[in-house]
C-alpha positions in Angstrom: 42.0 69.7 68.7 43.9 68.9 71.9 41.9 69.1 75.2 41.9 70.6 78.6 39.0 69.5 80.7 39.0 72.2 84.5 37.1 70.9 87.0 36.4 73.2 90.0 36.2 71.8 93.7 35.7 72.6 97.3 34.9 70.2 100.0 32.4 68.4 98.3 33.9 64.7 97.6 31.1 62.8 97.2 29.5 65.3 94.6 32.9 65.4 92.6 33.1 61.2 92.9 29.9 61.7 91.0 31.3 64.6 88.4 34.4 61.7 87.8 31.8 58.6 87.3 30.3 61.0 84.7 33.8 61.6 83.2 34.6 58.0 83.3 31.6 57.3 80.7 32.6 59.9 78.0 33.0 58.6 74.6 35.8 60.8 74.0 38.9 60.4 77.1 42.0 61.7 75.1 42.2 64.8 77.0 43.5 65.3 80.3 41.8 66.5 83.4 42.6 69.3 85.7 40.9 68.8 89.3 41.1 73.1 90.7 41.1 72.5 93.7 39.7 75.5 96.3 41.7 74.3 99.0 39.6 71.1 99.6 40.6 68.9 102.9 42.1 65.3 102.5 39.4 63.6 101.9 39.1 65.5 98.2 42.7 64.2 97.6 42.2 60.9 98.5 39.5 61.1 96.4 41.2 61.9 93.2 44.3 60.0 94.2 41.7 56.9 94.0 40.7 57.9 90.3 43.9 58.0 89.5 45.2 55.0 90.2 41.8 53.3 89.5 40.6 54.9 86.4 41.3 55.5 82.5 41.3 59.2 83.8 44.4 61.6 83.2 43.9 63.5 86.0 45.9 66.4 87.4 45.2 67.5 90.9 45.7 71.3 91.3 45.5 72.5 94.7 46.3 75.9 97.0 45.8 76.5 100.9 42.1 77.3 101.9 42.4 81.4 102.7 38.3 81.7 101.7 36.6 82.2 98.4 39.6 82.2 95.4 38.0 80.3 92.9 39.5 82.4 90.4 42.8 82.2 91.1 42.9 78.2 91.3 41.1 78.4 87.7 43.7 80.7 86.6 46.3 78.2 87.9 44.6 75.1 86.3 44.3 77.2 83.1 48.3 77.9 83.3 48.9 74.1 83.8 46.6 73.1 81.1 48.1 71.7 77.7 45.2 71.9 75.7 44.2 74.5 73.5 40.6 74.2 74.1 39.3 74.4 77.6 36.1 72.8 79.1 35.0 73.7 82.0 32.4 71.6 84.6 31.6 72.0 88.2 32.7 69.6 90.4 29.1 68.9 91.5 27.8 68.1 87.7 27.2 64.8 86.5 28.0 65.2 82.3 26.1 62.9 80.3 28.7 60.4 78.3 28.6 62.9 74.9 29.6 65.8 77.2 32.9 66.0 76.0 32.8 64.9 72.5 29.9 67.6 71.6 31.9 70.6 73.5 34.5 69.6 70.9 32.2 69.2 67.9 30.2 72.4 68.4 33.4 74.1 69.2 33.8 77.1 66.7 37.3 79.2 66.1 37.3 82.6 67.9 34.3 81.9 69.8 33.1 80.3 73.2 30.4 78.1 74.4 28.8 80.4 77.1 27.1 77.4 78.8 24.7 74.4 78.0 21.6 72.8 80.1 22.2 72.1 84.3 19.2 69.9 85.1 18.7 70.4 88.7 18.7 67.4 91.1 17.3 67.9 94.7 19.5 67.2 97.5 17.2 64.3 98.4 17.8 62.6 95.1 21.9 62.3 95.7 22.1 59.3 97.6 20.0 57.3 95.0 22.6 57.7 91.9 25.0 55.2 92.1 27.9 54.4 89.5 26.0 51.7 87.7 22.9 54.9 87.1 25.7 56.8 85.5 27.1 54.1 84.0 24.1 53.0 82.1 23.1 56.8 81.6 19.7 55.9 83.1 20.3 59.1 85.7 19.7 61.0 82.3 16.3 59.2 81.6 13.0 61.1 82.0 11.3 58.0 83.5 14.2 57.2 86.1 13.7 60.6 87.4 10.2 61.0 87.6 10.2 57.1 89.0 12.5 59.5 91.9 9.8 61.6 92.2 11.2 64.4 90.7 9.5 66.6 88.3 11.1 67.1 84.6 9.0 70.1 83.7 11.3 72.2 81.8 13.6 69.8 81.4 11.8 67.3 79.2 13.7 69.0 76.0 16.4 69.1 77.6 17.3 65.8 78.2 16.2 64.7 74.3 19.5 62.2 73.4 18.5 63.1 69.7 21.6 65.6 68.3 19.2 66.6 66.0 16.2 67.8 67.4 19.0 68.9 70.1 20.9 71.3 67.3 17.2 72.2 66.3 16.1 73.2 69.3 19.7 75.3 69.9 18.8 77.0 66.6 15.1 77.8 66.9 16.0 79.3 70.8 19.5 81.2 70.0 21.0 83.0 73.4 24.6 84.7 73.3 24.8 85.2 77.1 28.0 84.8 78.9 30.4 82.7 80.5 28.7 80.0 83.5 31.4 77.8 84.5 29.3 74.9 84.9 29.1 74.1 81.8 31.1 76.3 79.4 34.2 75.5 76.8 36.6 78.1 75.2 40.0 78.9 73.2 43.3 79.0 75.6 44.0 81.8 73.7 41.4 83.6 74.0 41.0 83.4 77.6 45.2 84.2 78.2 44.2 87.7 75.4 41.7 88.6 78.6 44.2 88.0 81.1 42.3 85.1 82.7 39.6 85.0 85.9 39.5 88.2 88.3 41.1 86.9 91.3 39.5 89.3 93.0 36.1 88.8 92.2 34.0 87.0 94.9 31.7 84.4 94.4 28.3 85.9 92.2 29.0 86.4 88.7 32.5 85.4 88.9 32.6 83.3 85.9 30.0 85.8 83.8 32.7 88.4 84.2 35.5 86.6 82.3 32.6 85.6 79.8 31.9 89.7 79.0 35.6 90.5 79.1 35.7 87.9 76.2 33.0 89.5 74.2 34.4 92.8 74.3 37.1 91.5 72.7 35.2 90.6 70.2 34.9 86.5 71.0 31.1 85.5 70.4 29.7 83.7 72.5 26.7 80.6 72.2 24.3 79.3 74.8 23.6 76.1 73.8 21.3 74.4 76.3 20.2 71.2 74.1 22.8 69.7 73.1 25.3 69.9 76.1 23.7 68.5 78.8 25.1 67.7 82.6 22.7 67.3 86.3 23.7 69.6 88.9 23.7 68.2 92.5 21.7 71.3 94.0 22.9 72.3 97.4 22.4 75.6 99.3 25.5 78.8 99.2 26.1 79.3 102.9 29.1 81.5 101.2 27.3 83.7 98.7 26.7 87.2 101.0 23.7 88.8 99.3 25.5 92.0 99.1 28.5 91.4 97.4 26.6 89.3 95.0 24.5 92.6 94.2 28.2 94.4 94.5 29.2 91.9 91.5 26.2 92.7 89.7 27.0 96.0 89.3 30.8 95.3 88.8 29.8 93.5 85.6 27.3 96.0 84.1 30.1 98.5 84.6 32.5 96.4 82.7 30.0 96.0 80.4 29.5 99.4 79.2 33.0 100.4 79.6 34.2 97.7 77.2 36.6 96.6 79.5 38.5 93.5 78.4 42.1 93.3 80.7 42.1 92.9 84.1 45.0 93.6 86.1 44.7 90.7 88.7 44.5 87.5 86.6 46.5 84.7 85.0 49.5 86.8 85.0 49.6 86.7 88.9 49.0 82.8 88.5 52.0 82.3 86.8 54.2 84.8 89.0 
């Protein structure tokens, strides 16, 4: 299986430095990594420029102008420019634990995706205390580090079990289709390119979810597997996320929903014109 790791990013350097210590720890690096890129100031370039020359990375920086929200389009572009045939895909403000990579590809299965795994929320006031040696040793992904951080696991306590097998268990016994969260999702090149891709004109609010039910009516199942594929997000508020078109998104996915639609006209094709 060759691999195609997309990374989204806007204007949040210190949160993707964070998302690239993560990737520097995986226990499988053969693939390459595609930074898409929002239109992100210098600083993010720097940034990855750093990793590049510093780094085991393989790291591609894809970039466009900043004209607003068009996370869709710079996926679609990443996607175009990616020579794997399976695609991850992480949030540039997600740490991945060090097997992040390696179990995307082992639980990978054909004509099917991987809707989305576990995003163990990390409070704005915990940032500053992970440093490269906490994601280095993979202590950031220890209950007692983050309760020591006053944080409270809760939920999470399942979660963050480094046993694959009570992991796969636990997947099993608590089975969820759902659909695409970009966050934390993996699927077929292929089967991404039969859909046409991202909407590019889809605005941010259920953005990714809508190329996730495209993909199902086409017949691509889809897995939530929360256990075993496991990543902190760094939590942060959505000055950008206008209540109403979020709601307008809402609808625009039930609607494709029950129509079965699987196409959309303004996708990957644009990407590559």
């Amino acid at each position: 299986m060759k691999i195609s790791l997309i990374v989204s990013t806007y204007n949040r350097p210190l949160a993707l430095e964070r998302t690239l210590w993560g990737l520097c720890c995986q226990t499988r690096q053969d693939g390459e990594i595609l930074i898409a890129d929002d239109g992100s100031t210098a600083e993010t370039a720097e940034l990855v420029a750093r990793f590049q020359a510093d780094s085991p990375l393989n790291l591609v920086h894809v970039w466009h102008e900043d004209r607003g929200f068009r996370k869709g389009r710079i996926l679609n572009q990443a996607i175009v420019r990616a020579a794997g045939d399976y695609l991850i895909f992480l949030d540039g403000d997600c740490i991945p634990r060090n097997d992040f990579v390696a179990a995307h590809c082992r639980l990978a299965q054909p004509h099917s995706y991987i809707a989305g795994g576990s995003h163990i929320e990390i409070p704005s006031g915990l940032h500053a205390d992970i440093r490269r040696e906490d994601v280095a040793s993979q202590r950031v992904f220890q209950i007692a580090w983050l309760v020591s951080r006053g944080m409270t696991v809760g939920k999470y306590r399942f979660r963050l079990t480094r046993n694959p097998w009570l992991a796969r268990l636990l997947d099993t016994l608590t089975p969820r289709s759902g659909v695409l969260v970009g966050a934390n999702s993996s699927a077929w090149k292929n089967d991404i390119l039969a859909v046409n891709g991202f909407d590019e004109t889809h605005t941010y609010g259920s953005d990714d979810k809508e190329l996730g039910v495209r993909m199902t009516n086409n017949g691509v199942k889809s897995r939530r597997l929360k256990y075993s594929l496991v990543c902190l997000h760094l939590s942060h508020s959505r000055a950008y996320a206008s209540p109403d078109r979020v709601a307008e998104n809402k609808r625009k996915l039930q609607q494709i929903r029950a129509e079965r639609v699987i196409w959309t006209p303004h996708g990957i094709d644009r990407a590559r014109g």
